[in-house]
N, C-alpha and C positions, 0 to 999 in steps of 0.2 A: 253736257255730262249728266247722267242720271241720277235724280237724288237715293235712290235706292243701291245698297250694295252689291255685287254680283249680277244684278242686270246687263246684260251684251244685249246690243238691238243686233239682232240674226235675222238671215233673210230677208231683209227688208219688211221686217214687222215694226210698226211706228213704236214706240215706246207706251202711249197709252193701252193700245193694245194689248204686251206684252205685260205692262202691267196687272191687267185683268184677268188675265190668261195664269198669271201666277196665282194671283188671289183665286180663282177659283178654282186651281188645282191644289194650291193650301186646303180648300175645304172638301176638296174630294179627299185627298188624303187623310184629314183626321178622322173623317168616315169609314172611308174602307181599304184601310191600310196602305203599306207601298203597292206601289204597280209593277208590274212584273217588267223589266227587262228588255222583253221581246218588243212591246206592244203597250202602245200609250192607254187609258183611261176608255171606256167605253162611250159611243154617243150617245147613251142612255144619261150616264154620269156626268159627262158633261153639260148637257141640256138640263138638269137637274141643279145644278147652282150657277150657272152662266145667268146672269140680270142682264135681260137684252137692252139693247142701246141704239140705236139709230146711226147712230154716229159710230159705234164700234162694232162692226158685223163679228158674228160668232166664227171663231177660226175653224179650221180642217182640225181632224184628228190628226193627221200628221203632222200640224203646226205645232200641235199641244208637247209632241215626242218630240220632235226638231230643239223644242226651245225652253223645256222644264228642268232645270240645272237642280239637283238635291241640296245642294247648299242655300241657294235663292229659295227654294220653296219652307227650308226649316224658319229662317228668318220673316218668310210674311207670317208663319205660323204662330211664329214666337211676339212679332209685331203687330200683325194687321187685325187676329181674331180674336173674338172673346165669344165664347159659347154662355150666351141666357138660358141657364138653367137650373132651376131651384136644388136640384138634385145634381144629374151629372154637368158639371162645372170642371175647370182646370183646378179648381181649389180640392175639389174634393178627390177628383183623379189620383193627383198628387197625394192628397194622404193617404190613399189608402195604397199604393206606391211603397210606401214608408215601410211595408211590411215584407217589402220585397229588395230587392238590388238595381237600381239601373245601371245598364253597362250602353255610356255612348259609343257611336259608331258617327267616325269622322265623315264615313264616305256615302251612310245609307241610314236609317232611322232605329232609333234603341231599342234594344232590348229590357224585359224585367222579367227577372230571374224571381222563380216564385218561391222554390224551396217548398215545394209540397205542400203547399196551406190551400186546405179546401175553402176558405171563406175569402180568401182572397182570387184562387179561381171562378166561385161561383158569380162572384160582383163583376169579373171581366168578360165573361160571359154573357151576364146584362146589360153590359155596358154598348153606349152607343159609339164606340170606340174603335177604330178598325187596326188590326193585328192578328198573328195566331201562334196559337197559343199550342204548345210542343212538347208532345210528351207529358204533359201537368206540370211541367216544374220551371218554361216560360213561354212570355210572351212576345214574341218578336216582331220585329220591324213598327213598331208604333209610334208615327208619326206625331200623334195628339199629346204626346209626352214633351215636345217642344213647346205646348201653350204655355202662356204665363199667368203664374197662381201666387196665391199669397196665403201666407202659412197662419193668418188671424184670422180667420173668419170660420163661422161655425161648421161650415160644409169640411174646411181644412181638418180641424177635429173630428167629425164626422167619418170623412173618408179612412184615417188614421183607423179609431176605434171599429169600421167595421172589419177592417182586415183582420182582425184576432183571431185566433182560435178557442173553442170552447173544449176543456179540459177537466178531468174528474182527480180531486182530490181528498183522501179523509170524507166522503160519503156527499161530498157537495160542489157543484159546479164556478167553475174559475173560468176569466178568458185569458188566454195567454199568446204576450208579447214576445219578438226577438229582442234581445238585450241591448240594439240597435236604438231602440226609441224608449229607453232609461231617460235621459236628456228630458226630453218632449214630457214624460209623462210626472218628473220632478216639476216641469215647470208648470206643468197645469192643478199641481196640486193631485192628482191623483194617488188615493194612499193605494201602496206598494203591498200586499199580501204574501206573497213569497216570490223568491229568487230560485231556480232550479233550471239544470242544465243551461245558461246561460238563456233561459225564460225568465220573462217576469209573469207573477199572475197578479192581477187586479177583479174587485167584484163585477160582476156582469151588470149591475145597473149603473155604471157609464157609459156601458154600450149604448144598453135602452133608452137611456132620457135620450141620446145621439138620434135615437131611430125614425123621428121626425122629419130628419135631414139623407136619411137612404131611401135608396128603391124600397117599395112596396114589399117585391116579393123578398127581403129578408127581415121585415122588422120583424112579423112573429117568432121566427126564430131567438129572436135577442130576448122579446118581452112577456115566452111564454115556461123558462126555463122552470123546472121543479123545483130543484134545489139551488137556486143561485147563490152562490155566499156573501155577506154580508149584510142585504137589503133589511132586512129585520132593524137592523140598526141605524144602515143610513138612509132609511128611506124616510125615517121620522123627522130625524137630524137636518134632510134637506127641505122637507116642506117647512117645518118650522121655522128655519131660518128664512128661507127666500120667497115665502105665503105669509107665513104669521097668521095662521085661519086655523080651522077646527080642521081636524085631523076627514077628511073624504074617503070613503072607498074608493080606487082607482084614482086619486089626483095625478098621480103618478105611475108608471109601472112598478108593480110588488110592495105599493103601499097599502097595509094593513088598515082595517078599521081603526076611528077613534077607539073604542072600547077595546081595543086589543091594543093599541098601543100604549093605554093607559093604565090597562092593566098589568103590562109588563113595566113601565117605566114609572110608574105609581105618580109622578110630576113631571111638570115641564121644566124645572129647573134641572132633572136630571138629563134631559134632551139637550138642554143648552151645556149644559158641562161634558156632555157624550163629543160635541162636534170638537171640542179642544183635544179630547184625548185619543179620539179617532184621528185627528189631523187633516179636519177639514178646514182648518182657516185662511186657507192659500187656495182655494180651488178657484179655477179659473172662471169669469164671468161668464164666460157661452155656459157653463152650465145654469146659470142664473138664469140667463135668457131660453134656454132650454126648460124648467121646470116653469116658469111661465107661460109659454108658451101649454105647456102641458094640461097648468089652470087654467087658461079657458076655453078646451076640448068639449 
């Protein structure tokens, strides 16, 4: 009996075999989506992650269709893979998911419902992820949404914050959350700036310190904003705390000169009394390891 679930040895395929033949139709799939119906995986695709074997000859294409069950294949995904990648990971997939809806499908691979958020289509569109994406508002059949991820790790944040949207308020920029990740953004200590239309807005330098941890092609986006709100305030308040050094141009993004922060805050005891009243005493350690990170750029 197979230690694996929903395994049927069919055709007379040995179990080893079969084995393999799922695992690497697991990693065809979190690549380039479901397969269509008609017509198994190509033999481009499959020659592309089959690890030859001596002992296990590469099957037919039409072994691959005969014997790839949707249910067996979510489960090696969910079990057998883990994608090494500093950037795109299931951890960070996952959060930035968080901006969206997933709707499972018992019989075939999820959908995420995007709700018209350009920042959230533009990162699925980079992403090494296969799906497609309909109409701008989801993305269907994505199989890679079965990896497993864990919601502590800094990509987790990461992927979360980059899904936001940037929004204009009172003359200065805001990113804004769905009301969905209130939860998430209390526990991280993130001060809360306003509540509107069941939006949250937070400053856009939580993005930024995150942007270490995204694709390339958005960090300037995050870190080259005009008017971004708050950073005047907390950008002092976080080097201070988590450097304890002389105020740098650029230690961080939208951190001002010494002499401009000094002249506005005339002491540093007033910077240490700012992080109390701004409510930054709960913020979550990835960002400590994020502006670290920063310092030694």
């Amino acid at each position: 009996m197979t230690k694996y679930p929903l395994i049927d040895v069919e055709h007379g395929v040995p179990e080893r075999r079969l084995d393999k033949m799922y695992l690497t139709t697991a990693k065809i799939a979190v690549k380039y989506g479901k397969r269509p119906h008609t017509k198994p995986y190509s033999r481009d695709k499959i020659i592309e992650f089959w690890e030859e074997d001596p002992d296990i000859p590469r099957p037919t294409r039409s072994a691959f269709q005969n014997n790839m069950r949707v249910p067996t294949i979510k489960w090696f995904i969910h079990n057998r893979l883990t994608i090494d990648d500093d950037i795109w990971n299931a951890d960070f997939l996952h959060g930035m998911a968080r901006n969206g809806k997933i709707s499972w499908n018992k019989i075939s691979y999820p959908t995420l419902y995007l709700y018209n958020n350009d920042s959230l289509r533009e990162l699925i569109e980079l992403s090494p992820f296969g799906g497609k994406i309909r109409a701008n508002i989801k993305w269907n059949f994505v199989p890679a949404l079965y990896l497993k991820y864990s919601e502590k790790t800094v990509s987790f944040l990461a992927g979360v914050l980059a899904g936001g949207k940037i929004v204009k308020k009172n003359g200065c920029q805001f990113v804004s959350y769905t009301y969905r990740l209130h939860r998430l953004l209390i526990e991280w200590g993130i001060p809360i700036e306003h509540v509107r239309h069941k939006q949250i807005l937070v400053s856009p330098i939580w993005v930024a310190l995150m942007t270490l941890w995204m694709p390339e092609q958005v960090r300037e986006k995050w870190t080259t904003l005009s008017k971004p709100f708050g950073v005047v305030e907390y950008c002092p308040i976080l080097w201070k705390t988590y450097v304890n050094s002389e105020f740098p141009t650029g230690g961080i993004p939208y951190l001002m000169s010494r002499r401009s922060i000094y002249y506005r805050y005339h002491s540093v005891d007033i910077i240490k009394r700012m992080r109390v009243s701004k409510g930054m005493t709960m913020l979550d350690n990835r960002f400590r390891e994020a502006i670290h990170r920063w310092s030694e750029k």
